[in-house]
VOPAGU-2260 file (C-alpha; in pm, 1 decimal, decimal comma):
REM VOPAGU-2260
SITE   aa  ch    i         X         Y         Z
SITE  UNK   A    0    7964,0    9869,9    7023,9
SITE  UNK   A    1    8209,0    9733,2    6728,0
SITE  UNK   A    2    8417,6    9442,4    6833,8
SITE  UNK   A    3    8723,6    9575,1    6796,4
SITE  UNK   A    4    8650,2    9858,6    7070,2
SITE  UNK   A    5    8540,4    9595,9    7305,6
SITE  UNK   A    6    8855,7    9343,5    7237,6
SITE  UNK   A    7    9026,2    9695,8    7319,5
SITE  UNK   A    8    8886,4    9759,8    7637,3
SITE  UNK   A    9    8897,8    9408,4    7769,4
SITE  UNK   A   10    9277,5    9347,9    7678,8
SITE  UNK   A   11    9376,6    9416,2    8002,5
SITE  UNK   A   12    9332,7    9141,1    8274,4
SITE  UNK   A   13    9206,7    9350,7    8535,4
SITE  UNK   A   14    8969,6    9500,5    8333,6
SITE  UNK   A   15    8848,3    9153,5    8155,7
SITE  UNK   A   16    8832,4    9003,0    8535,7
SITE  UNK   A   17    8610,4    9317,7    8661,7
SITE  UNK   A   18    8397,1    9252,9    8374,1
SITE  UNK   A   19    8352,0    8921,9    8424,9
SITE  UNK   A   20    8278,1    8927,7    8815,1
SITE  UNK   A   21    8052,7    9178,7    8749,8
SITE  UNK   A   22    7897,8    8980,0    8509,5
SITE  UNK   A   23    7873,1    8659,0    8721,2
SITE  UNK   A   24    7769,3    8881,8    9043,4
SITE  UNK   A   25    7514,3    9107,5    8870,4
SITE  UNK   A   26    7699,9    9414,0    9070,4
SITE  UNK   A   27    7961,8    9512,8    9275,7
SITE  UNK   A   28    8092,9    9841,0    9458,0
SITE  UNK   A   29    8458,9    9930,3    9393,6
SITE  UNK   A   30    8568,3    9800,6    9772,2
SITE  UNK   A   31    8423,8    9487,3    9714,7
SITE  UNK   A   32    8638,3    9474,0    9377,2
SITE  UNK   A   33    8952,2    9588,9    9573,8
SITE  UNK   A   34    8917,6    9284,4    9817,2
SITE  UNK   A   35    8858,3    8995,4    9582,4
SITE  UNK   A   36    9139,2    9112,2    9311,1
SITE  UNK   A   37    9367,9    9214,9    9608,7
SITE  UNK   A   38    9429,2    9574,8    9437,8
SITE  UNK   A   39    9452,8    9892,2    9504,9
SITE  UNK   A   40    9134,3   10109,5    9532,4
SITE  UNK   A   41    9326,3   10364,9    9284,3
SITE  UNK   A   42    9406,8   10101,9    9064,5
SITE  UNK   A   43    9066,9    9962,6    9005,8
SITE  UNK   A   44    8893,0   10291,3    8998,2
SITE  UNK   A   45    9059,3   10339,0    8736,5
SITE  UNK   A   46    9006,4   10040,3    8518,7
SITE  UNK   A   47    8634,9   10085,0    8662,4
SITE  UNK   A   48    8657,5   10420,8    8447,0
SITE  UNK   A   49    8767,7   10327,8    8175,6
SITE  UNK   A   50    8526,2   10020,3    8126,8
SITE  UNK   A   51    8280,3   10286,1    8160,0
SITE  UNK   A   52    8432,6   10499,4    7919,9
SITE  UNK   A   53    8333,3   10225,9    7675,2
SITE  UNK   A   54    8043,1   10180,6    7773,9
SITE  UNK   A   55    8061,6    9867,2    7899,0
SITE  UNK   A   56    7960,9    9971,6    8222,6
SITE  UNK   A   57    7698,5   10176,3    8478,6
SITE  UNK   A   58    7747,5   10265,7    8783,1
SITE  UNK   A   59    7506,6   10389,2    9093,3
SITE  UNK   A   60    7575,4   10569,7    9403,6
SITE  UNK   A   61    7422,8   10471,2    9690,4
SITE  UNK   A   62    7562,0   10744,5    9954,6
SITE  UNK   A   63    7983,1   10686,9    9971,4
SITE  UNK   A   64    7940,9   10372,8    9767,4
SITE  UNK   A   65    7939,7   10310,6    9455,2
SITE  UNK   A   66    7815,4    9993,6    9238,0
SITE  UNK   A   67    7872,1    9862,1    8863,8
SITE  UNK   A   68    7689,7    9643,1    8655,0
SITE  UNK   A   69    7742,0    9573,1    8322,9
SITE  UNK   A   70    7530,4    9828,2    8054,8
SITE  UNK   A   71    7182,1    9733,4    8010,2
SITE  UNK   A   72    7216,0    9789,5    7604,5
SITE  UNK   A   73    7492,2    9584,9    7558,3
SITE  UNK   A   74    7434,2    9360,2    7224,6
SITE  UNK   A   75    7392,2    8996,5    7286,8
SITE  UNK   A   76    7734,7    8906,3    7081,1
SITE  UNK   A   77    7951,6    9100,8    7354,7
SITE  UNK   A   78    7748,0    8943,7    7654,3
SITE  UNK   A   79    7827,7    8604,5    7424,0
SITE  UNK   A   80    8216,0    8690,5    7449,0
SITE  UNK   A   81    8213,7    8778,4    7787,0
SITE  UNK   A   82    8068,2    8455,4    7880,1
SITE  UNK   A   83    8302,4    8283,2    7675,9
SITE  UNK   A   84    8617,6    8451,2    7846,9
SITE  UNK   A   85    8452,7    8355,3    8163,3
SITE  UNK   A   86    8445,8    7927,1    8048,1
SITE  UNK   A   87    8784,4    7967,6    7997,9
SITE  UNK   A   88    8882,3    8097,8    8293,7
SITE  UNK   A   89    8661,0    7951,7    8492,5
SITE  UNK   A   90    8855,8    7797,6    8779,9
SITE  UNK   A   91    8984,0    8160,2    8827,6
SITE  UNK   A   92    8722,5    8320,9    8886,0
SITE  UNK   A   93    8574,4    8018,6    9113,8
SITE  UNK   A   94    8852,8    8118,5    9343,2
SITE  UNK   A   95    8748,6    8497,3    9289,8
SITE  UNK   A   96    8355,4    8445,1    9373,1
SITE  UNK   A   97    8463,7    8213,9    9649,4
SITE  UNK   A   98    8686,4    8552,8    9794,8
SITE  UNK   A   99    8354,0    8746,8    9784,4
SITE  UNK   A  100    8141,5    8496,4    9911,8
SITE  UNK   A  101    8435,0    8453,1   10218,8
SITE  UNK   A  102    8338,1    8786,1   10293,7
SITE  UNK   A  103    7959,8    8744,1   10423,4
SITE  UNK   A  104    7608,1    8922,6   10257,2
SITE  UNK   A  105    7642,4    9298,3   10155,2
SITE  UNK   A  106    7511,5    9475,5   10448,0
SITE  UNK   A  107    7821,4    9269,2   10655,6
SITE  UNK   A  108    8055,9    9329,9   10396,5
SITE  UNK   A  109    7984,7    9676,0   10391,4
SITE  UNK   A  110    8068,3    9761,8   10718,2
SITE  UNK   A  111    8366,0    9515,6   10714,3
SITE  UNK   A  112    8557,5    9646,5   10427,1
SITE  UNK   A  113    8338,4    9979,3   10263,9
């Protein structure tokens, strides 16, 4: 991963906020994501993608749902600017985690919103 490619693929603020609720929430499916960004499933499929594309992200299916957490070999200096982003935005993405956490445990949230 070279930093400019990363800077790159986090200059958009939907994709910087995935990253960093993933980040903070370990993982996340894509309707979850929808809900606490108040977007469009399209929308943040697509964004989802293209974090992948850089390999920022993996995903696993679990039947019609889908989850992403953050790459397991990504170096120590990106998870360092990722959790710098996140200090600075931090009362964002209090509100954000307080969305999810509005919306029960998983298996509730599943069947609520999945």
């Amino acid at each position: 991963m070279q930093p400019l490619r990363l800077f790159k693929c986090l200059a958009d603020d939907t994709r910087l906020m995935l990253m960093l609720l993933i980040q903070q929430q370990g993982e996340l499916c894509v309707c979850e994501m929808t809900h606490i960004l108040e977007e469009s499933q399209p929308k943040v499929s697509r964004h989802l993608a293209q974090l992948r594309g850089c390999g920022l992200l993996v995903d696993q299916r679990d039947g019609q749902w889908v989850y992403y957490r953050l790459a397991p070999d990504l170096p120590e200096w990106a998870l360092q600017v990722l959790s710098a982003a996140a200090a600075g935005d931090g009362q964002r993405l209090e509100r954000l985690a307080a969305r999810l956490a509005a919306m029960g445990n998983r298996p509730e949230r599943r069947a609520a919103l999945c």
